[in-house]
N, CA, C and O atoms as CSV, one atom per row, in Angstrom:
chain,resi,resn,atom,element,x,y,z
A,1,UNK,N,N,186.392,197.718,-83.410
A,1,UNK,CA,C,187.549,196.974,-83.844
A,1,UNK,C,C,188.789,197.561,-83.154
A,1,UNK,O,O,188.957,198.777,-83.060
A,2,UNK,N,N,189.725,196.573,-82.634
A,2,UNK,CA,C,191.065,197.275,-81.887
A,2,UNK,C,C,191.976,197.500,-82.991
A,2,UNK,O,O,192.002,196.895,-84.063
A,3,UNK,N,N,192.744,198.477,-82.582
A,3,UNK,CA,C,193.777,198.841,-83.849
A,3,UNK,C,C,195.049,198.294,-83.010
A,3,UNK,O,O,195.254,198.290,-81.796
A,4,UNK,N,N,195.748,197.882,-83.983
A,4,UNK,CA,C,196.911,197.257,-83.802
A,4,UNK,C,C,197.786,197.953,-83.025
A,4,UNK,O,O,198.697,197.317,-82.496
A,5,UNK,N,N,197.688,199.321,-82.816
A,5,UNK,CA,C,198.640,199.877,-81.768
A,5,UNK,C,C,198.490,199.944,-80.299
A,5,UNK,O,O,199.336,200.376,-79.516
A,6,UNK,N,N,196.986,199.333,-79.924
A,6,UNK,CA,C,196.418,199.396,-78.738
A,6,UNK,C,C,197.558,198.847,-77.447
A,6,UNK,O,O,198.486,198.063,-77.645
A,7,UNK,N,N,197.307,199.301,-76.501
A,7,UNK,CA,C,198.056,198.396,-75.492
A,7,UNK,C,C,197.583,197.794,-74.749
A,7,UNK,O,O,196.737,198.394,-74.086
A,8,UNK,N,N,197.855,196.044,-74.343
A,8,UNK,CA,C,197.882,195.459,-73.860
A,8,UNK,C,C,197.495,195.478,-72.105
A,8,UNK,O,O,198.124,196.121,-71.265
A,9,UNK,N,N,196.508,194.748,-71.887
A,9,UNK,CA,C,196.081,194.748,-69.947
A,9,UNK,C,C,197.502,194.734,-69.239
A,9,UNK,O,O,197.766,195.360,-68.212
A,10,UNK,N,N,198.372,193.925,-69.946
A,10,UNK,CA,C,199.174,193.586,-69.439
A,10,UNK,C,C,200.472,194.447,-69.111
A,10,UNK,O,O,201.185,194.474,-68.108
A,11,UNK,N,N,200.534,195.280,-70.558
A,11,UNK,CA,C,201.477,196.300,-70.283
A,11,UNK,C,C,201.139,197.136,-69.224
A,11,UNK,O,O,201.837,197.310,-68.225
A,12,UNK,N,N,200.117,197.624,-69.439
A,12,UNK,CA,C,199.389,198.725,-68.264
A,12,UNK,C,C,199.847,198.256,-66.977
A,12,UNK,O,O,200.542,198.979,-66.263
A,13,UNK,N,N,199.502,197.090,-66.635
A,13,UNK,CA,C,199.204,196.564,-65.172
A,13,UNK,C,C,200.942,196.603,-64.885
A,13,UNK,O,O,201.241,196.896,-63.728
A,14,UNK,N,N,201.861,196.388,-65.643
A,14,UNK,CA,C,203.528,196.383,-65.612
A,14,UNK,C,C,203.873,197.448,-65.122
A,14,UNK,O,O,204.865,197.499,-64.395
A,15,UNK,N,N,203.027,198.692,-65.450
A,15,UNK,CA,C,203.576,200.513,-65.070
A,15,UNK,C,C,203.005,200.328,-63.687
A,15,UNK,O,O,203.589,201.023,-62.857
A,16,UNK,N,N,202.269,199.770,-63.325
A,16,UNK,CA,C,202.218,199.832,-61.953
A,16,UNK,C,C,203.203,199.738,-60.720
A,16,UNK,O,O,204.234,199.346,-61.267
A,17,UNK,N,N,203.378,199.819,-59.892
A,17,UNK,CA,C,204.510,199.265,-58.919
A,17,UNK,C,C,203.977,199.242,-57.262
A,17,UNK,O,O,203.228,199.966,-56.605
A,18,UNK,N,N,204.601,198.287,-57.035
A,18,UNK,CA,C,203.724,198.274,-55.306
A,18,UNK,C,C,205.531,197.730,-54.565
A,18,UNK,O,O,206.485,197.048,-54.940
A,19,UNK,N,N,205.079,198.686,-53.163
A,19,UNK,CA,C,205.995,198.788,-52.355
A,19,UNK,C,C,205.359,197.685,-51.190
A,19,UNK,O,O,204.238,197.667,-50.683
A,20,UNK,N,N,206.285,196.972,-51.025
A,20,UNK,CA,C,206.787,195.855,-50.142
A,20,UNK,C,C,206.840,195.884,-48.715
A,20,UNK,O,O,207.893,196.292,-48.226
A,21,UNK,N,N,205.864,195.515,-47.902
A,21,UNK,CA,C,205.716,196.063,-46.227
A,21,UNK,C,C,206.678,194.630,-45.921
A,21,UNK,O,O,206.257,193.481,-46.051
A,22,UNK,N,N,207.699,194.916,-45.602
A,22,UNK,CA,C,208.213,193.630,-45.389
A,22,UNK,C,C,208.022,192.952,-43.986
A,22,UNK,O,O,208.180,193.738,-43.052
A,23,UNK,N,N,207.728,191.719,-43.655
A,23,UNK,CA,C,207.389,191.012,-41.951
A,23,UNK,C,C,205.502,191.521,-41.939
A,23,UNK,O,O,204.641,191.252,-41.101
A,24,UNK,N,N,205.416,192.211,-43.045
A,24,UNK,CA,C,203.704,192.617,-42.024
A,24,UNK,C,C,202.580,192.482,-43.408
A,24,UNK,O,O,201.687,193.288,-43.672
A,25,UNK,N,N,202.873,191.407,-44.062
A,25,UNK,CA,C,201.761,190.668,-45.462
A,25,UNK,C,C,200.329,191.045,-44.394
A,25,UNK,O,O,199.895,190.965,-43.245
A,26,UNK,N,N,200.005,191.548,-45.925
A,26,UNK,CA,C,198.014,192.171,-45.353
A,26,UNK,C,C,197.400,190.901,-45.755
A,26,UNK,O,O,196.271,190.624,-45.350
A,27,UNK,N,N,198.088,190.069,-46.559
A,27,UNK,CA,C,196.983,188.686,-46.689
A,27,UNK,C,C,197.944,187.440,-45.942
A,27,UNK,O,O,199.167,187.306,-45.996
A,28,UNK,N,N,196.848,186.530,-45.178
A,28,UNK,CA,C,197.827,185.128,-44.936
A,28,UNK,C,C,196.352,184.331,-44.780
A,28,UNK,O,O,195.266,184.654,-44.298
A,29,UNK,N,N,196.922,183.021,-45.491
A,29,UNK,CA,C,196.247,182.140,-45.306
A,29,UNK,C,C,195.798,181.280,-43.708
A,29,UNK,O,O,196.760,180.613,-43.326
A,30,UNK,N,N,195.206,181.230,-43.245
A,30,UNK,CA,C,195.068,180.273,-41.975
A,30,UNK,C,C,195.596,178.709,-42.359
A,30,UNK,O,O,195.262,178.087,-43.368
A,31,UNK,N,N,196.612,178.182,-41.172
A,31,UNK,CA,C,196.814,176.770,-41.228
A,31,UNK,C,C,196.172,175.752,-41.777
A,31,UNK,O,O,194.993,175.465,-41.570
A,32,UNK,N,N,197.036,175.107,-42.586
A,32,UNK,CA,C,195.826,174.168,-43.018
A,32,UNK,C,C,196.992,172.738,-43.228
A,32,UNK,O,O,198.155,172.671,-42.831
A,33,UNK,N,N,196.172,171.681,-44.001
A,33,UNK,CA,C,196.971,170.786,-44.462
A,33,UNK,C,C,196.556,169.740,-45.572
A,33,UNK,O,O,197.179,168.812,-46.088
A,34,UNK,N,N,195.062,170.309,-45.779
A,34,UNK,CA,C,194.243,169.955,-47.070
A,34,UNK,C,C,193.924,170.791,-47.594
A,34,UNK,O,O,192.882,171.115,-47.024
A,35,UNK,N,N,194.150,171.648,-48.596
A,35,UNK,CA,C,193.253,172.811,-48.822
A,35,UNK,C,C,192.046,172.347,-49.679
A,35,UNK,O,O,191.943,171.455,-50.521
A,36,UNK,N,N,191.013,173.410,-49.097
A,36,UNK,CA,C,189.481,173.560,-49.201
A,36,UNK,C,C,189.667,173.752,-51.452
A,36,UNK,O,O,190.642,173.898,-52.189
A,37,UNK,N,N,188.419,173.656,-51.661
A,37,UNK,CA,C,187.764,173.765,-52.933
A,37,UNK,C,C,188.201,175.295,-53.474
A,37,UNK,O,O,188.453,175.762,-54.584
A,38,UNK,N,N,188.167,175.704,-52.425
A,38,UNK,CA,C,188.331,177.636,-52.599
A,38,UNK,C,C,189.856,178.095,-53.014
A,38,UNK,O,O,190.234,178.793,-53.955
A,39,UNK,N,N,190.672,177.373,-51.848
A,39,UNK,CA,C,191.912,177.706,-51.843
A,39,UNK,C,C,192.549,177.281,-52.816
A,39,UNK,O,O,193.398,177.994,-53.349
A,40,UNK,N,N,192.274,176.012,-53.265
A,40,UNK,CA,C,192.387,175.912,-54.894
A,40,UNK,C,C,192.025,176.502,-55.509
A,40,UNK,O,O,192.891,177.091,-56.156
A,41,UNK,N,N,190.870,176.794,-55.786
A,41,UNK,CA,C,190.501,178.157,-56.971
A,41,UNK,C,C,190.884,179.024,-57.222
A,41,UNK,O,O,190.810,179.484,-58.361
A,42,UNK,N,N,191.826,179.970,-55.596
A,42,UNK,CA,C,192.698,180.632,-55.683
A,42,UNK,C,C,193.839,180.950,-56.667
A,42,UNK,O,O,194.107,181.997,-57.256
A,43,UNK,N,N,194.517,179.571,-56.673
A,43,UNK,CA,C,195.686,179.079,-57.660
A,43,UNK,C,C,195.418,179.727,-58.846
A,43,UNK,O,O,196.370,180.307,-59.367
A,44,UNK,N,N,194.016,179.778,-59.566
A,44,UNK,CA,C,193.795,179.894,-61.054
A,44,UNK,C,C,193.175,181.023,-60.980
A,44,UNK,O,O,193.270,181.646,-62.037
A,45,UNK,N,N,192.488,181.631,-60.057
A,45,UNK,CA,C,191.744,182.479,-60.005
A,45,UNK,C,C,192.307,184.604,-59.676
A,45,UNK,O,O,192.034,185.671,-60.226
A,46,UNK,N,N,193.044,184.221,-58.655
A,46,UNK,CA,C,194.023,185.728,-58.591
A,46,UNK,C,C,194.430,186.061,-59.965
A,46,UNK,O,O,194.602,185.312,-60.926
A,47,UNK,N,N,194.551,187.361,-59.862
A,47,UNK,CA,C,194.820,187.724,-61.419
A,47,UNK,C,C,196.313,188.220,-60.804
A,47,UNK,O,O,197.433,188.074,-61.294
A,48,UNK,N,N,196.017,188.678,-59.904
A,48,UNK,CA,C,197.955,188.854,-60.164
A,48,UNK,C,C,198.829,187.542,-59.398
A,48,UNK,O,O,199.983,187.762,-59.029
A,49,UNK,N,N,198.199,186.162,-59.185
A,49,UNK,CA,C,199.042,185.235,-59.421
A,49,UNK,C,C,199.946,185.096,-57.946
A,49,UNK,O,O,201.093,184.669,-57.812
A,50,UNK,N,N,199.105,185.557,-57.016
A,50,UNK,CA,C,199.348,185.706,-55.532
A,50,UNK,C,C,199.560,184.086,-54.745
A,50,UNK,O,O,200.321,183.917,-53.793
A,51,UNK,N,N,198.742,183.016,-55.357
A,51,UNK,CA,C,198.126,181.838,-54.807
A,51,UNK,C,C,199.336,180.973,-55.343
A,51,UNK,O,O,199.888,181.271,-56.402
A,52,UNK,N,N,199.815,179.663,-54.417
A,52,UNK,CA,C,200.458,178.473,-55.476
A,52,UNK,C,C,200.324,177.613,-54.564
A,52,UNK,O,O,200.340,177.857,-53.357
A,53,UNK,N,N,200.169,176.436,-55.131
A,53,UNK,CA,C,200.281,175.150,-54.495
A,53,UNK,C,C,202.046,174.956,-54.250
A,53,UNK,O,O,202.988,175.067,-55.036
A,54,UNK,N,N,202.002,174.748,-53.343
A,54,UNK,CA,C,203.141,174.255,-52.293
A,54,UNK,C,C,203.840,172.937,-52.980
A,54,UNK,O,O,203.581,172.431,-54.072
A,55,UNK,N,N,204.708,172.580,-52.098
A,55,UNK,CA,C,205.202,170.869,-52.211
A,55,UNK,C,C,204.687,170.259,-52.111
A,55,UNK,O,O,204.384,169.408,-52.947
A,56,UNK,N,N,204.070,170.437,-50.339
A,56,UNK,CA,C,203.088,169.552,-49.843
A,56,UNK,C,C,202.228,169.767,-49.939
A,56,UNK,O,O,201.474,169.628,-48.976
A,57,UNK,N,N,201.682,170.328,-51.357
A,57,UNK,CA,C,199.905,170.243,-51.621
A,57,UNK,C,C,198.842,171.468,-50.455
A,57,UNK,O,O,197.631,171.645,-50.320
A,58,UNK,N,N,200.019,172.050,-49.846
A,58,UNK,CA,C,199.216,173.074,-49.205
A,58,UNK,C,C,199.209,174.290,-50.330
A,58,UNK,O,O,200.011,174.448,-51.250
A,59,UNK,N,N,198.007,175.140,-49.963
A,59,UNK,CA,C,197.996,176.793,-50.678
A,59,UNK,C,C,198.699,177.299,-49.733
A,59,UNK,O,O,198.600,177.063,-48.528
A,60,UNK,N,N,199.769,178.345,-50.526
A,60,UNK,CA,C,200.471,179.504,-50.067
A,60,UNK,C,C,200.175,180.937,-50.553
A,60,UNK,O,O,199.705,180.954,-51.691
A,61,UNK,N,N,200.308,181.947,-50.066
A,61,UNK,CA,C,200.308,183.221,-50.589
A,61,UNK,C,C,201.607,183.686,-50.448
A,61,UNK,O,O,202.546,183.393,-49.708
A,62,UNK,N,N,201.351,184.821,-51.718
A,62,UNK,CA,C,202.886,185.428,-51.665
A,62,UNK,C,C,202.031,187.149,-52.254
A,62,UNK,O,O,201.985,187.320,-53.473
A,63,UNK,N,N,201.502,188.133,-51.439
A,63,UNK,CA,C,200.772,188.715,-50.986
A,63,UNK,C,C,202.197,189.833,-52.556
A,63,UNK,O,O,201.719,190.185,-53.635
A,64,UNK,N,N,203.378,190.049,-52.285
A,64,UNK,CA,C,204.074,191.047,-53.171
A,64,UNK,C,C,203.423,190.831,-54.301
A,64,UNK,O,O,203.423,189.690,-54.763
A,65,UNK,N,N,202.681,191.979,-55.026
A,65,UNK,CA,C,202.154,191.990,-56.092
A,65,UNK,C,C,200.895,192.340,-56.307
A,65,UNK,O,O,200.470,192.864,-57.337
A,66,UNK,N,N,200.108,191.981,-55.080
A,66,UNK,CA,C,198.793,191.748,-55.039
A,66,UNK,C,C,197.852,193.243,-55.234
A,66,UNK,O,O,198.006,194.359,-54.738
A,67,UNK,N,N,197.124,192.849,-55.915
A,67,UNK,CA,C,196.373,194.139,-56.416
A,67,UNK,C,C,195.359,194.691,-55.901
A,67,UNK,O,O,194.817,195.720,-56.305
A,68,UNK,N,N,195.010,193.939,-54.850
A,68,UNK,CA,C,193.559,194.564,-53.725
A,68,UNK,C,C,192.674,194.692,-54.517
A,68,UNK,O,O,191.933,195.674,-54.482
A,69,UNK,N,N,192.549,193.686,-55.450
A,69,UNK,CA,C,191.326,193.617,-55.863
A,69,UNK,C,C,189.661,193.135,-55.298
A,69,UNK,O,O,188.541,193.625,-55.444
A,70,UNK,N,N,190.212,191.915,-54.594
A,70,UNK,CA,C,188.824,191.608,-53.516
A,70,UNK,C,C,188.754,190.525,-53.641
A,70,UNK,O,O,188.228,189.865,-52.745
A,71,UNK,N,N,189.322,189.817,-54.956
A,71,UNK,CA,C,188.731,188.628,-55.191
A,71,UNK,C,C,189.026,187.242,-54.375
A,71,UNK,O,O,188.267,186.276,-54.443
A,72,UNK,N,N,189.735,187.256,-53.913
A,72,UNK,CA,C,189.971,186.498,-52.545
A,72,UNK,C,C,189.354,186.349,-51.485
A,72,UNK,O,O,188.945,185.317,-50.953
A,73,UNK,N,N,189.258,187.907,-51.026
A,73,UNK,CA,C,188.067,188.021,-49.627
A,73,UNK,C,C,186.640,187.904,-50.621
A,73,UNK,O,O,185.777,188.317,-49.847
A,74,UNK,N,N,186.156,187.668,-51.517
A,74,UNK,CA,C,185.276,187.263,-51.857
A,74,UNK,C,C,184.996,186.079,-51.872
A,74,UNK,O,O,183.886,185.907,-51.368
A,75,UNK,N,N,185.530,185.031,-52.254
A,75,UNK,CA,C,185.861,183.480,-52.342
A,75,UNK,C,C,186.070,183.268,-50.836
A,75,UNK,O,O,185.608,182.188,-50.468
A,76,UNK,N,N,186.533,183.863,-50.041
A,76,UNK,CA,C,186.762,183.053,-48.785
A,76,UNK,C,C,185.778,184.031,-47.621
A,76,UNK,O,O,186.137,184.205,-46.456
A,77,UNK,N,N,184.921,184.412,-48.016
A,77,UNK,CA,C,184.324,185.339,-46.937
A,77,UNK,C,C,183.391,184.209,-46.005
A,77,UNK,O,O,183.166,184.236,-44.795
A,78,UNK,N,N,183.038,183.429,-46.815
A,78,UNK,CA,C,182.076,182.039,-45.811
A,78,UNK,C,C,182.778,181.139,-45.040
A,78,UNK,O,O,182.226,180.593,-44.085
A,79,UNK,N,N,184.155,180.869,-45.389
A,79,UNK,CA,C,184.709,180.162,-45.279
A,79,UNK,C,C,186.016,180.264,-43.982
A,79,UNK,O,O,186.599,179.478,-43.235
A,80,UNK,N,N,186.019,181.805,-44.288
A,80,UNK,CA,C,187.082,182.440,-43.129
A,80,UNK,C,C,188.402,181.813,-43.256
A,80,UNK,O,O,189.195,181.849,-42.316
A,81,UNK,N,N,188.701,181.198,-44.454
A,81,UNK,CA,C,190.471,180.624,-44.526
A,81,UNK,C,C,191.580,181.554,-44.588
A,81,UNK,O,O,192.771,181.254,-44.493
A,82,UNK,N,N,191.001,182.909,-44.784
A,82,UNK,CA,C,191.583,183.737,-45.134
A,82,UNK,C,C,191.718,185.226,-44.341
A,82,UNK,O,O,190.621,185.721,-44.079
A,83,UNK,N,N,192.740,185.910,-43.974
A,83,UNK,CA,C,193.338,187.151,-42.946
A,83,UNK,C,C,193.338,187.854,-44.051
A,83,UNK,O,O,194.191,187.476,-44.854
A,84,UNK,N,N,192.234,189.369,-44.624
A,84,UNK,CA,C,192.731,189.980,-45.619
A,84,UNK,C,C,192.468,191.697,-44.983
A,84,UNK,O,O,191.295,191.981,-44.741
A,85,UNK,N,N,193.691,192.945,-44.693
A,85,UNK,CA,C,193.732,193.460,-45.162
A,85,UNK,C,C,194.139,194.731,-45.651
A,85,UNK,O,O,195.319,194.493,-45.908
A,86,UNK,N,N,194.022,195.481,-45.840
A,86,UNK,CA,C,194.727,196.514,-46.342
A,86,UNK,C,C,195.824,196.907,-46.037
A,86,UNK,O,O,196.141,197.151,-44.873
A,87,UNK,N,N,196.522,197.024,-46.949
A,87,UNK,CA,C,198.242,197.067,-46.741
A,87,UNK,C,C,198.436,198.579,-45.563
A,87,UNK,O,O,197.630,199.507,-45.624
A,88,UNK,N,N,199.339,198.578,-44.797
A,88,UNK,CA,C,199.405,199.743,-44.053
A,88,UNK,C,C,199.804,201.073,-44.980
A,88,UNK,O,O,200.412,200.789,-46.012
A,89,UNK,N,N,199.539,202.490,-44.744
A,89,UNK,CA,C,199.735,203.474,-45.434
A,89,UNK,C,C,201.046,203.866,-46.505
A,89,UNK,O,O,202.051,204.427,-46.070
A,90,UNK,N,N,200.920,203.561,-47.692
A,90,UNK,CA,C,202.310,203.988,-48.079
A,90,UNK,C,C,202.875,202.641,-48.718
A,90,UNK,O,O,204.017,202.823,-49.139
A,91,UNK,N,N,202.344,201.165,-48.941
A,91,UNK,CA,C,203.027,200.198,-49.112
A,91,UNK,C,C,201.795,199.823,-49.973
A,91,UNK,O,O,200.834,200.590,-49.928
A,92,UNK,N,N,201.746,199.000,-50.553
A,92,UNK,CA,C,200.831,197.906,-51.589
A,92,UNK,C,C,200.990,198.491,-53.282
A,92,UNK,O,O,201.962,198.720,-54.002
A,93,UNK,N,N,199.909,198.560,-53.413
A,93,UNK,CA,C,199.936,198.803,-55.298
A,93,UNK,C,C,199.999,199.793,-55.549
A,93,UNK,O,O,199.612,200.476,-54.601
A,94,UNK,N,N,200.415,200.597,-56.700
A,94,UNK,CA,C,200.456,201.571,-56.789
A,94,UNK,C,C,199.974,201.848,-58.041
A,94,UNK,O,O,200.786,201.553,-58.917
A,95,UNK,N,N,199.021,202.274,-58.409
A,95,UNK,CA,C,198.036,202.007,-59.889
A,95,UNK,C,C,198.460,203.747,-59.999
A,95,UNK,O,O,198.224,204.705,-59.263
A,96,UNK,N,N,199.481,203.526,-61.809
A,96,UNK,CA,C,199.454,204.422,-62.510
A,96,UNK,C,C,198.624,205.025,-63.214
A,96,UNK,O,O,198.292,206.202,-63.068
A,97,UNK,N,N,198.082,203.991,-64.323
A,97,UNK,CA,C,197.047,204.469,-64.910
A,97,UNK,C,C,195.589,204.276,-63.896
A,97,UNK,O,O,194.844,203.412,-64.357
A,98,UNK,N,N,195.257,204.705,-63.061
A,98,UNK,CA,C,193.855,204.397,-62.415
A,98,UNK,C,C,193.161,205.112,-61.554
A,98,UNK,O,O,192.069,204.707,-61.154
């Protein structure tokens, strides 16, 4: 049973902080102008909320935030829609508690 003082995924994941490689994003989507089944899934699927549908119905990334979790280059590893990786030394997430 959780006790009411527990804290939240959410708080935790807040103490985190990730530094900003600015001009040099470790993730980018490849050109498109329909996006695939995947790149949608994206949208709902990132947990830190990296993915959005555009104006024009294209997927965008917005890589600040992103937690290198995998789950992206997992979803797009067949598919190759996707440039993923590792932020250069000194820049991306910075996991407090982890």
């Amino acid at each position: 049973m959780l006790e009411s003082n527990s804290i939240k995924v959410e708080d935790k994941l807040f103490q985190n902080r990730y530094k900003v490689d600015e001009g040099n994003p470790h993730v980018c989507i490849e050109p498109h102008t329909v996006p695939s089944d995947v790149l949608q899934a994206l949208v709902k699927l990132c947990p830190a909320g990296c993915y959005q549908k555009a104006d024009d119905g294209t997927v965008e990334v917005l890589p600040d935030g992103c937690m290198e979790c995998g789950t992206c280059r997992v979803l797009t590893a067949e598919t190759g829609e996707l440039q993923w990786n590792y932020p250069r030394g000194g820049y991306g997430i910075q996991f407090k508690f982890g």
